[in-house]
N, CA, C and O atoms as a GROMACS GRO file, in nm:
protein
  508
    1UNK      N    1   3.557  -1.121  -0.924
    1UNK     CA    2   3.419  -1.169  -0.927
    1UNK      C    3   3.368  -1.183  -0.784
    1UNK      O    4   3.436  -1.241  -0.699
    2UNK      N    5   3.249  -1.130  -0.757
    2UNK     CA    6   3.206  -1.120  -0.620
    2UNK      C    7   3.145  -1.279  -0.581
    2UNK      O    8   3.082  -1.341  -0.667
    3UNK      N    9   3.164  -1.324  -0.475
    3UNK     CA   10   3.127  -1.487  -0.406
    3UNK      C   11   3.058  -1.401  -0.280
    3UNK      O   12   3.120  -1.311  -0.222
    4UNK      N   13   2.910  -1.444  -0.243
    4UNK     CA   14   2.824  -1.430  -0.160
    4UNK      C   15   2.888  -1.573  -0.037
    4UNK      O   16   2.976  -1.659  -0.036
    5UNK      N   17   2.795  -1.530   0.036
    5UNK     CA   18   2.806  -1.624   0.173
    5UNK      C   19   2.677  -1.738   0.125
    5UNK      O   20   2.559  -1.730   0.090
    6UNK      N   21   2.772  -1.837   0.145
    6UNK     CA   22   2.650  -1.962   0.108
    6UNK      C   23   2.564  -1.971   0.246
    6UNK      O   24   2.594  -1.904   0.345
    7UNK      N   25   2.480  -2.041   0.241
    7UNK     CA   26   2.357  -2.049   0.351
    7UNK      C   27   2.269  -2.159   0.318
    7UNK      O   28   2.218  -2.159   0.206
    8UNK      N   29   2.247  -2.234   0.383
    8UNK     CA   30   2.140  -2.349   0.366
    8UNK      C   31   2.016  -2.298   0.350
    8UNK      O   32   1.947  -2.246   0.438
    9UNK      N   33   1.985  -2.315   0.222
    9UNK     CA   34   1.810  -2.268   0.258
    9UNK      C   35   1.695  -2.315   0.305
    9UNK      O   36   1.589  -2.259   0.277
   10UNK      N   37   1.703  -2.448   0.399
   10UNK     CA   38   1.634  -2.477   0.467
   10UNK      C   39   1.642  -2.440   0.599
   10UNK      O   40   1.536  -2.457   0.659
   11UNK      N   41   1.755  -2.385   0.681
   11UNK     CA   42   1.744  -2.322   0.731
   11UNK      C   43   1.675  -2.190   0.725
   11UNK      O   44   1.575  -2.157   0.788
   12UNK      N   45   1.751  -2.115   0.631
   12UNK     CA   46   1.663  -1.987   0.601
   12UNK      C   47   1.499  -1.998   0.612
   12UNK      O   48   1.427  -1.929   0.686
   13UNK      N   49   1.467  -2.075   0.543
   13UNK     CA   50   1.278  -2.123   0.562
   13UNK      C   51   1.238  -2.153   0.727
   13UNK      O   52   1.132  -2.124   0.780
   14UNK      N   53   1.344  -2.214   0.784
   14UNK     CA   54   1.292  -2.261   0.940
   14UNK      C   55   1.296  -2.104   1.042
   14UNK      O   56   1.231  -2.078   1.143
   15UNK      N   57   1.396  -2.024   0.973
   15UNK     CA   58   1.418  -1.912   1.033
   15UNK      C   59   1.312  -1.782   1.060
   15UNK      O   60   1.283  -1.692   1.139
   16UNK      N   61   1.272  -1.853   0.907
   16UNK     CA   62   1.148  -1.747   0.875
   16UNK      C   63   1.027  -1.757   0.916
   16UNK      O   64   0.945  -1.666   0.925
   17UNK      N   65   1.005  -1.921   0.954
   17UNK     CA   66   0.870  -1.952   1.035
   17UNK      C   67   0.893  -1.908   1.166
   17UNK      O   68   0.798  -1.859   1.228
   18UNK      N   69   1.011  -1.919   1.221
   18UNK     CA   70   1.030  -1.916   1.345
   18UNK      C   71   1.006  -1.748   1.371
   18UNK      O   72   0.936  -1.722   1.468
   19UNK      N   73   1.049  -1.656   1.307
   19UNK     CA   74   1.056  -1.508   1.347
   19UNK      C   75   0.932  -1.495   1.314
   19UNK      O   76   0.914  -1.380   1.354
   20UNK      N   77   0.817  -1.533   1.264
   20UNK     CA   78   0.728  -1.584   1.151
   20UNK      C   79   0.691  -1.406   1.051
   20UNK      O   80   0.612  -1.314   1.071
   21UNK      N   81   0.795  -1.435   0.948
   21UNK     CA   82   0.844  -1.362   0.820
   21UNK      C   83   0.952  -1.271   0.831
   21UNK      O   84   1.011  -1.232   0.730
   22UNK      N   85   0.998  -1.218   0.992
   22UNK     CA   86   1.110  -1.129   0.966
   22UNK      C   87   1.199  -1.195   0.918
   22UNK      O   88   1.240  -1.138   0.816
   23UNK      N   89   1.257  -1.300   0.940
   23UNK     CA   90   1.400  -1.309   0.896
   23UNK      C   91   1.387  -1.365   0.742
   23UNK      O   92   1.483  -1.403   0.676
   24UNK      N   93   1.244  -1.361   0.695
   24UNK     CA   94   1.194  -1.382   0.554
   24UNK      C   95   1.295  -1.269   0.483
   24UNK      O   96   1.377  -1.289   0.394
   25UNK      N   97   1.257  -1.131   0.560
   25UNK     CA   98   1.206  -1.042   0.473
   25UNK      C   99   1.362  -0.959   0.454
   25UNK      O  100   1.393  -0.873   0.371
   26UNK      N  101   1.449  -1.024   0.571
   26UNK     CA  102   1.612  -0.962   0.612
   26UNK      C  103   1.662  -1.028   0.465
   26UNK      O  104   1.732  -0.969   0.383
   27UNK      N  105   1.599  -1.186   0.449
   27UNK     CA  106   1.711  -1.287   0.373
   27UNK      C  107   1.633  -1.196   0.188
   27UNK      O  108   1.692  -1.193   0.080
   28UNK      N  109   1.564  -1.166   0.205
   28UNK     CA  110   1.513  -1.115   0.056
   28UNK      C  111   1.628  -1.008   0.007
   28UNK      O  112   1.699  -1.016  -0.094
   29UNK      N  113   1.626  -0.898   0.113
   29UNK     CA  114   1.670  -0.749   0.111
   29UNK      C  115   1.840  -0.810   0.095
   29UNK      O  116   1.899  -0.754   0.004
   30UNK      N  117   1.907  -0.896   0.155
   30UNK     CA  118   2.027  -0.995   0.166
   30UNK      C  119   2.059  -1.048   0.022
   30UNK      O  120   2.174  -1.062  -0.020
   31UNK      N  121   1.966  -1.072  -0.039
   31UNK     CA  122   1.981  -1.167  -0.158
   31UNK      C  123   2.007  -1.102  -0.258
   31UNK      O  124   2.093  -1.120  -0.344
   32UNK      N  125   1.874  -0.970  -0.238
   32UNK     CA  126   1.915  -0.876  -0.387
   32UNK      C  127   2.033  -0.807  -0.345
   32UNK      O  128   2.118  -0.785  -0.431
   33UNK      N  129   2.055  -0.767  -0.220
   33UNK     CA  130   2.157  -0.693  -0.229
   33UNK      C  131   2.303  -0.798  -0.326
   33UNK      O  132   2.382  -0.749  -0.407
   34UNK      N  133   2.298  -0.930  -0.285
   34UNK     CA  134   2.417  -1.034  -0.328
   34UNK      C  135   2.400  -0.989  -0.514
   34UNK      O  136   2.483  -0.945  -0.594
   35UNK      N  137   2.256  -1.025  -0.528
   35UNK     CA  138   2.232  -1.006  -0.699
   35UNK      C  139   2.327  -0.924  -0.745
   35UNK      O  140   2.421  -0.946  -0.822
   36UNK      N  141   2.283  -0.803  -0.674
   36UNK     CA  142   2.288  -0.678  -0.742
   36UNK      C  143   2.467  -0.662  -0.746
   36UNK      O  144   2.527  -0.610  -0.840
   37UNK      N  145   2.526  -0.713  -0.635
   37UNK     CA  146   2.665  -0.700  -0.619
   37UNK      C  147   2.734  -0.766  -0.715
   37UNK      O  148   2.838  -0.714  -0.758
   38UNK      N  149   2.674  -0.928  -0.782
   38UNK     CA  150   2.732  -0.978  -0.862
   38UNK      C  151   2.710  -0.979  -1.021
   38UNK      O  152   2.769  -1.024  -1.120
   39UNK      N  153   2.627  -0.926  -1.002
   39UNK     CA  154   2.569  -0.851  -1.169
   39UNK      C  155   2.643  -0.693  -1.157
   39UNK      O  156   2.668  -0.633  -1.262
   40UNK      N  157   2.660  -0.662  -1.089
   40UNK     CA  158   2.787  -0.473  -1.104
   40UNK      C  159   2.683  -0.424  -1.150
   40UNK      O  160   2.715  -0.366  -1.253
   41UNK      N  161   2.541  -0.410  -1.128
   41UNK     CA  162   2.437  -0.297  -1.124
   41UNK      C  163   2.311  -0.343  -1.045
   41UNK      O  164   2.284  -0.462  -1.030
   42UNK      N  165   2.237  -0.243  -0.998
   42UNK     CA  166   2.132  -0.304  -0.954
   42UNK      C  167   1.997  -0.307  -1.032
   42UNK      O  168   1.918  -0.225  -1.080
   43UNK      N  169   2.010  -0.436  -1.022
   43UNK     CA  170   1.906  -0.557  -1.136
   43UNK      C  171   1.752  -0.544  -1.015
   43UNK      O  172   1.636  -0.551  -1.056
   44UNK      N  173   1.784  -0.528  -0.895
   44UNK     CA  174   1.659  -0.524  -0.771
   44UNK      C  175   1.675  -0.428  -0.684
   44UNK      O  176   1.786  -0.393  -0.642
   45UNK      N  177   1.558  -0.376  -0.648
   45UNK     CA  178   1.521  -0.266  -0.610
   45UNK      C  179   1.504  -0.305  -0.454
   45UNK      O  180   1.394  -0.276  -0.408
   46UNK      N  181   1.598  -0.368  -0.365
   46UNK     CA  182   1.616  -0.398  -0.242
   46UNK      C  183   1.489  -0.303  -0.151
   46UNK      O  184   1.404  -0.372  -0.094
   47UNK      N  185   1.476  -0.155  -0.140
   47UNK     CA  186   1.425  -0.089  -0.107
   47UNK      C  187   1.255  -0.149  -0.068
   47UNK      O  188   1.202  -0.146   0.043
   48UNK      N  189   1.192  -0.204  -0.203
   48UNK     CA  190   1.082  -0.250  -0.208
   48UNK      C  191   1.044  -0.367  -0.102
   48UNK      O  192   0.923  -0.373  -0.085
   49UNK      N  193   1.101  -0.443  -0.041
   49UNK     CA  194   1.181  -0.546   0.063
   49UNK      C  195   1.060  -0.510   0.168
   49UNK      O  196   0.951  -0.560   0.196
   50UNK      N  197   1.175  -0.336   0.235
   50UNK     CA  198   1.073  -0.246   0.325
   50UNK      C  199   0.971  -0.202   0.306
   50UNK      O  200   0.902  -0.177   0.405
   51UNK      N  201   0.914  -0.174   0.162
   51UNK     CA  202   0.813  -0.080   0.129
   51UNK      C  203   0.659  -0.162   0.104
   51UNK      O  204   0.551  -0.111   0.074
   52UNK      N  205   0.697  -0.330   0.131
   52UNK     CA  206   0.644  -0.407   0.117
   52UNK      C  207   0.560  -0.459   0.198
   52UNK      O  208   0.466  -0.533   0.167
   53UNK      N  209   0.607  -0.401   0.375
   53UNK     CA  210   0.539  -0.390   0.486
   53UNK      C  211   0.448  -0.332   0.478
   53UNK      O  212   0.349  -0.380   0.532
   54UNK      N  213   0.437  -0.226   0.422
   54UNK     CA  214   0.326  -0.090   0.396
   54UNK      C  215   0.223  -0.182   0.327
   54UNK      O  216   0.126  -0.240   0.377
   55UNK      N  217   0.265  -0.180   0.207
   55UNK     CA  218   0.220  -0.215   0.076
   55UNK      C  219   0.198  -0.373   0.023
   55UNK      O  220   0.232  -0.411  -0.089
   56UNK      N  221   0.137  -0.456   0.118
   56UNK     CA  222   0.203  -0.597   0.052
   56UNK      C  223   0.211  -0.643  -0.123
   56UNK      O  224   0.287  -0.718  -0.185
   57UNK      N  225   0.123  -0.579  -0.154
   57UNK     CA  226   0.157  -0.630  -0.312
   57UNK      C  227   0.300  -0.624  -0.385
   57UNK      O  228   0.346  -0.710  -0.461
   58UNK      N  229   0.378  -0.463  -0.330
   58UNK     CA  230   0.542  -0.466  -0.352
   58UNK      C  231   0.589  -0.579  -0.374
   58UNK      O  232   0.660  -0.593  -0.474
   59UNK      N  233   0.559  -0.703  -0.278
   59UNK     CA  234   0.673  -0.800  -0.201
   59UNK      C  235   0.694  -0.843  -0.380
   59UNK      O  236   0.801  -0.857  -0.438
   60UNK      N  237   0.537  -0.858  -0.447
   60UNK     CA  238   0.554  -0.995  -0.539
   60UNK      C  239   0.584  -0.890  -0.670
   60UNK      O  240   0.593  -0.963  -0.769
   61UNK      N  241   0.598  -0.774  -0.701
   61UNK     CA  242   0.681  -0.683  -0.770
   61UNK      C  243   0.856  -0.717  -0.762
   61UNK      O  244   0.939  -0.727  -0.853
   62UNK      N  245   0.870  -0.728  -0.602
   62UNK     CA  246   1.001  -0.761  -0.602
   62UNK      C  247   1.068  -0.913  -0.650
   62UNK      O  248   1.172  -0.952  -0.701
   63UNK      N  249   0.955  -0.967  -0.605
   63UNK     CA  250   0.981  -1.122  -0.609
   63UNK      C  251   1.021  -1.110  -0.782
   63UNK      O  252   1.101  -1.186  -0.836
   64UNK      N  253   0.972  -1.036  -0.827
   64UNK     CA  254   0.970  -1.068  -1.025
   64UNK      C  255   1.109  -1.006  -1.014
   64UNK      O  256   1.190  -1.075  -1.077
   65UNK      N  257   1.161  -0.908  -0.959
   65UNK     CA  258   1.294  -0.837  -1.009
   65UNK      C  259   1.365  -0.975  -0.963
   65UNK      O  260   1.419  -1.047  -1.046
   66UNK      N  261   1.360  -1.007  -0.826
   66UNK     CA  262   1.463  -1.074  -0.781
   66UNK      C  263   1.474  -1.216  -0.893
   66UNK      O  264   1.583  -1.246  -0.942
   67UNK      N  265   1.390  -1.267  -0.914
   67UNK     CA  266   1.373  -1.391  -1.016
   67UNK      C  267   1.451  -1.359  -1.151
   67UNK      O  268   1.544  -1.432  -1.186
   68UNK      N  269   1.421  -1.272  -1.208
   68UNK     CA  270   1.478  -1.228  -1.324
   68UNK      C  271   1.619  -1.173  -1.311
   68UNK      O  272   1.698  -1.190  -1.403
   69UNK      N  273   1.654  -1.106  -1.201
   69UNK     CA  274   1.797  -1.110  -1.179
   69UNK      C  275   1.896  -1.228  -1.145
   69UNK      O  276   2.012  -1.236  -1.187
   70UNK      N  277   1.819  -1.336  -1.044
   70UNK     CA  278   1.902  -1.458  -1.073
   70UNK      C  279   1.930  -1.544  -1.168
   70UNK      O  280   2.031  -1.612  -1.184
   71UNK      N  281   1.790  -1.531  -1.258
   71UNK     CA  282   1.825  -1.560  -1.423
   71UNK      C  283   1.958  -1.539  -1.484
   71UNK      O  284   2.053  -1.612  -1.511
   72UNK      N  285   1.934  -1.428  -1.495
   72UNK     CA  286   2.090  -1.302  -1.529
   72UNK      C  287   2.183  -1.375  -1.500
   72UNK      O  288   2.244  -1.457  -1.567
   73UNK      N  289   2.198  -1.324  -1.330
   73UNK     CA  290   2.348  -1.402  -1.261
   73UNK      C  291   2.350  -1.550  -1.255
   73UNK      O  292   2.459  -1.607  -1.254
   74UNK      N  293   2.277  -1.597  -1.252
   74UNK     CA  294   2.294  -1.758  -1.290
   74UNK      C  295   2.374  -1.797  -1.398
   74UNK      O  296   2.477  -1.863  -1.410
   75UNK      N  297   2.284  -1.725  -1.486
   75UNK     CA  298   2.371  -1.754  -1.654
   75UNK      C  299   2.453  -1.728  -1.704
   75UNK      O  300   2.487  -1.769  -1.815
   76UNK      N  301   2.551  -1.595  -1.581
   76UNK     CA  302   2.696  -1.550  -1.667
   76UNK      C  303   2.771  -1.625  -1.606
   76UNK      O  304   2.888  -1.645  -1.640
   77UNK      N  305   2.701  -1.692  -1.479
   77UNK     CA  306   2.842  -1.811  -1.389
   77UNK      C  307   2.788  -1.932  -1.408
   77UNK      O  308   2.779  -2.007  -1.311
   78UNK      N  309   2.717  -1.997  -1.605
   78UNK     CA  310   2.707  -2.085  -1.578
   78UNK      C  311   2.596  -2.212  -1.523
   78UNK      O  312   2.591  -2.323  -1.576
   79UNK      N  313   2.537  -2.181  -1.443
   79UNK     CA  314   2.452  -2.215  -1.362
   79UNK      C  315   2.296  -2.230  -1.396
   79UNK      O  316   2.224  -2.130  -1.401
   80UNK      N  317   2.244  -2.371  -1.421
   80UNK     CA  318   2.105  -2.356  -1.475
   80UNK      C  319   2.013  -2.324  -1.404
   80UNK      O  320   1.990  -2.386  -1.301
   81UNK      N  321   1.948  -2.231  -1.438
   81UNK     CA  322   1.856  -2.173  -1.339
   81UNK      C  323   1.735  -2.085  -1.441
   81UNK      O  324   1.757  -1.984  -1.509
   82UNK      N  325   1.567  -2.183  -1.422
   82UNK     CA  326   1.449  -2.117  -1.534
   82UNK      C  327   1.408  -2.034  -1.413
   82UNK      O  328   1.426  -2.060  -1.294
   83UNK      N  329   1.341  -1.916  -1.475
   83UNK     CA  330   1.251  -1.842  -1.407
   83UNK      C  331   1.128  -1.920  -1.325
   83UNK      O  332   1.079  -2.029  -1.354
   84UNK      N  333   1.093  -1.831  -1.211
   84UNK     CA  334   1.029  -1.967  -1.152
   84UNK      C  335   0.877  -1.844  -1.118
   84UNK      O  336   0.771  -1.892  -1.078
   85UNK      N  337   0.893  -1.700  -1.140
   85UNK     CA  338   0.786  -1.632  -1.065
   85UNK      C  339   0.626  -1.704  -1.077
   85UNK      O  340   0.559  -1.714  -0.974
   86UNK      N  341   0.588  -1.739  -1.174
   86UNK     CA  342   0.439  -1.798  -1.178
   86UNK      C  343   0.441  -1.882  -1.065
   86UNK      O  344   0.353  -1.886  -0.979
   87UNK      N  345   0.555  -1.956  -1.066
   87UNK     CA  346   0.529  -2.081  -0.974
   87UNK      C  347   0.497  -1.978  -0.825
   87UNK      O  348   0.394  -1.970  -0.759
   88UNK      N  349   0.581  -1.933  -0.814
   88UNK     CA  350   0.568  -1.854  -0.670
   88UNK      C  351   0.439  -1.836  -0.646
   88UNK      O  352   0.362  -1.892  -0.568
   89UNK      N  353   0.422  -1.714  -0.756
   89UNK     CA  354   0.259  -1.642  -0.747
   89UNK      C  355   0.148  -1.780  -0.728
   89UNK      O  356   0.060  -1.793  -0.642
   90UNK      N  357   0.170  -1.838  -0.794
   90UNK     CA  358   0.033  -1.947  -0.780
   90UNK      C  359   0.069  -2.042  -0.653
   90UNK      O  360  -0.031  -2.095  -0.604
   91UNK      N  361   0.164  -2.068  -0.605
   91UNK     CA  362   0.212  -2.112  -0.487
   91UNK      C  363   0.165  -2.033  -0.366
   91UNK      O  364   0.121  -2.102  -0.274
   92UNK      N  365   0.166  -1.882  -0.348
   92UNK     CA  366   0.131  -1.793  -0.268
   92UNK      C  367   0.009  -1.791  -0.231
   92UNK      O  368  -0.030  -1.799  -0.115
   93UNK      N  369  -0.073  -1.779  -0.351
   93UNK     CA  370  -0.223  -1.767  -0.433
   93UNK      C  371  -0.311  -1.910  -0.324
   93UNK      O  372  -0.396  -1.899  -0.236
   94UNK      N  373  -0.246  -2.031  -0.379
   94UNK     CA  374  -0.309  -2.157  -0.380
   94UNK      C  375  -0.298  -2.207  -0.248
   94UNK      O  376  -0.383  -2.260  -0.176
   95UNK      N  377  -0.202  -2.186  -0.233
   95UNK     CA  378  -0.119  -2.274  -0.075
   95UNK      C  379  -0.063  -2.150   0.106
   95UNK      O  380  -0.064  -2.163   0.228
   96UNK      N  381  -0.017  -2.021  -0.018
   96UNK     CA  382   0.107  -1.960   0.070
   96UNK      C  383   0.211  -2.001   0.122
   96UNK      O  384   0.257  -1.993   0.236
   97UNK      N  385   0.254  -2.061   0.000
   97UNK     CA  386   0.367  -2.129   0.021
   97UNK      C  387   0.476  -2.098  -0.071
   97UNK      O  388   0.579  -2.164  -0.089
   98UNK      N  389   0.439  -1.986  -0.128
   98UNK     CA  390   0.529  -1.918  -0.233
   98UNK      C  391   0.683  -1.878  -0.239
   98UNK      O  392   0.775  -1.881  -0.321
   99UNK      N  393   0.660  -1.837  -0.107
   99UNK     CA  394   0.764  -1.734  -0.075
   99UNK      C  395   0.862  -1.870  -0.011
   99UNK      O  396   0.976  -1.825  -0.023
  100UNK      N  397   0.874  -1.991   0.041
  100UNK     CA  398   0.908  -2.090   0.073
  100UNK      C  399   1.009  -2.113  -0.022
  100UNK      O  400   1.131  -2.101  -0.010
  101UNK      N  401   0.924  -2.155  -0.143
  101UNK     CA  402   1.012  -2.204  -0.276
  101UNK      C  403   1.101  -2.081  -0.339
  101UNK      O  404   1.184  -2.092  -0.429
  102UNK      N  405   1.075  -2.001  -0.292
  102UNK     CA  406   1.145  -1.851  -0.386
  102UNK      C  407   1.290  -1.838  -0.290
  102UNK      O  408   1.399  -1.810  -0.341
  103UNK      N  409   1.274  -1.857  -0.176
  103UNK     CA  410   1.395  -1.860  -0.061
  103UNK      C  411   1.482  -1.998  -0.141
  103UNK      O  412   1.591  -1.990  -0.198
  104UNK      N  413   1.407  -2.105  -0.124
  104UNK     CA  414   1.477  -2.229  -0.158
  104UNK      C  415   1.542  -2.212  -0.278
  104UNK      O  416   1.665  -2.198  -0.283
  105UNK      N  417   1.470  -2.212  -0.379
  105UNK     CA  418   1.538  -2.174  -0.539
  105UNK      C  419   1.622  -2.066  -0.486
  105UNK      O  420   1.727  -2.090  -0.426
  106UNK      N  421   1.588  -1.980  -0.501
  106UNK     CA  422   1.679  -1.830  -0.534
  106UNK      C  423   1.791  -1.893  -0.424
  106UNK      O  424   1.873  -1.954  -0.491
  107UNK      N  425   1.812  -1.898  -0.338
  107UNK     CA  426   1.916  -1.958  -0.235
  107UNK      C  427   2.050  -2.098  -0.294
  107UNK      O  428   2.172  -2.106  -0.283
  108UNK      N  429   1.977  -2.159  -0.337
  108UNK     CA  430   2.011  -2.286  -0.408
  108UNK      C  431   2.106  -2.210  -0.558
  108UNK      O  432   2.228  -2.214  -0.577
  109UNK      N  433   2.029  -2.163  -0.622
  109UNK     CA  434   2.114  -2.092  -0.743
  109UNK      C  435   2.229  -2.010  -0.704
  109UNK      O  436   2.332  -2.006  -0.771
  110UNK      N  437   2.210  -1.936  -0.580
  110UNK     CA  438   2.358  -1.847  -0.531
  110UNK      C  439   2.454  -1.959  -0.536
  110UNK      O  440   2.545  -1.983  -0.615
  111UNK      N  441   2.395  -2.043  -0.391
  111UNK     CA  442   2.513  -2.124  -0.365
  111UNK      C  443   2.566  -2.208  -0.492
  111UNK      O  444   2.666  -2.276  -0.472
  112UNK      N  445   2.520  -2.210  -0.593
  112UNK     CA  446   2.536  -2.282  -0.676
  112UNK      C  447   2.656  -2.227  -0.754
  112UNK      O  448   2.768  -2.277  -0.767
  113UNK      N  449   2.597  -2.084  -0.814
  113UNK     CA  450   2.695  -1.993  -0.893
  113UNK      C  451   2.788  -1.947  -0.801
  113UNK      O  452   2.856  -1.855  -0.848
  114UNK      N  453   2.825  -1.986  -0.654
  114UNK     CA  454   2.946  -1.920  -0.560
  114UNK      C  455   3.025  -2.062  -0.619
  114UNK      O  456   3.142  -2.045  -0.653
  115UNK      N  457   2.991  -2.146  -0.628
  115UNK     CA  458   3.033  -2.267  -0.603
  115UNK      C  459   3.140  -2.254  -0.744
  115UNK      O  460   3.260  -2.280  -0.742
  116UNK      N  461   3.079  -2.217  -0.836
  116UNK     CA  462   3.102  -2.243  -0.983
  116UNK      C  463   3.238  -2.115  -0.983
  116UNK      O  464   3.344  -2.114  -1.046
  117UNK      N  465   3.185  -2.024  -0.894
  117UNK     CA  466   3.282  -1.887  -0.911
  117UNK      C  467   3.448  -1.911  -0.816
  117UNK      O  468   3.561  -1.864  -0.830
  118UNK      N  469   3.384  -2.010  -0.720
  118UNK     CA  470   3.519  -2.030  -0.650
  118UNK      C  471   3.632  -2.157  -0.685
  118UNK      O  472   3.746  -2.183  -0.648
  119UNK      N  473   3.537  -2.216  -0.776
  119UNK     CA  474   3.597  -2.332  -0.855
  119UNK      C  475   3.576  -2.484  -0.778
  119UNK      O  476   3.644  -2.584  -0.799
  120UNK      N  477   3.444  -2.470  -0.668
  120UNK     CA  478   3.445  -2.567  -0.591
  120UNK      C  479   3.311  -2.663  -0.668
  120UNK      O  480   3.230  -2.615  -0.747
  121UNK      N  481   3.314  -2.818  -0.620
  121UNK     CA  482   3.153  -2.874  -0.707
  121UNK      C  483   3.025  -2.771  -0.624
  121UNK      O  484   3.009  -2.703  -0.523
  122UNK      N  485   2.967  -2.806  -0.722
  122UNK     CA  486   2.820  -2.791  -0.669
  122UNK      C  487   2.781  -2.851  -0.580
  122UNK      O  488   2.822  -2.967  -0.574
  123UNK      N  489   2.703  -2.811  -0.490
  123UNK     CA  490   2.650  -2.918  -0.389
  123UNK      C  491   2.506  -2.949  -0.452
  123UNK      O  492   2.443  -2.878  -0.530
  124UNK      N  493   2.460  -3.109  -0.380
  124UNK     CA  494   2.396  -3.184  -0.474
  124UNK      C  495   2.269  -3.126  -0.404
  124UNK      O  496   2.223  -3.207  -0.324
  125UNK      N  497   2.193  -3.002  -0.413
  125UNK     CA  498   2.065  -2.967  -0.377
  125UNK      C  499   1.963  -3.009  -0.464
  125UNK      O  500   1.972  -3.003  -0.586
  126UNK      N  501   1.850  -3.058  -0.391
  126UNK     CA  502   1.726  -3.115  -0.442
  126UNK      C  503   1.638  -2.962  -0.537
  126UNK      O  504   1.617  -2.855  -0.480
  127UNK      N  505   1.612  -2.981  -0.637
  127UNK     CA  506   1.530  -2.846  -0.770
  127UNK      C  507   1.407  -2.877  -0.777
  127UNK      O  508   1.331  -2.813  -0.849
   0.00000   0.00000   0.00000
């Protein structure tokens, strides 16, 4: 069973203001790639990550794969985790603050299901 590299995702968020969105856009392309490794197919279309620079609407195409794939992998290791894309989109929409909570969640559920996969507790992250 594949175990990703855990990562604080508040870091990740401080990282991303700081590069202000590259290291957004590294930890996205990072994440599905983890998805896709621990689901044994690819559930996200990593590619779209890049194609998203061009194109910004991609990003929130991807944002839906990536959401719905941590669904997936959440649930075969266990791990409660609801779909969260509306929230994003109207987060993005309302605030732009979308992509914030999508790092945090989606980040939070890895470390969660590594946790569950390596037989260690959960760490007590705020949902």
């Amino acid at each position: 069973m594949y175990v990703g590299q855990k990562q604080e995702p508040i870091t990740i968020i401080l990282l991303s203001v700081i590069t202000c969105g590259i290291y957004g856009l590294i930890w996205y392309a990072r994440a599905g790639k983890d998805v896709n490794q621990g689901l044994g197919r690819e559930a996200v279309n990593t590619n779209l990550v890049w194609l998203s620079i061009l194109c910004f609407p991609l990003i929130f195409y991807y944002l839906y794969q990536l959401d719905q794939a941590v669904v997936e992998f959440a649930g075969q290791r266990g791990v409660s985790y609801n779909s969260n894309f509306v929230l994003w989109i109207l987060l993005s929409l309302l605030a732009g603050l979308g992509s914030f909570f999508a790092i945090f969640q989606v980040q939070t559920a890895l470390n969660d299901a590594w946790d569950k996969a390596a037989g260690t507790p959960q760490a007590p992250y705020v949902q």
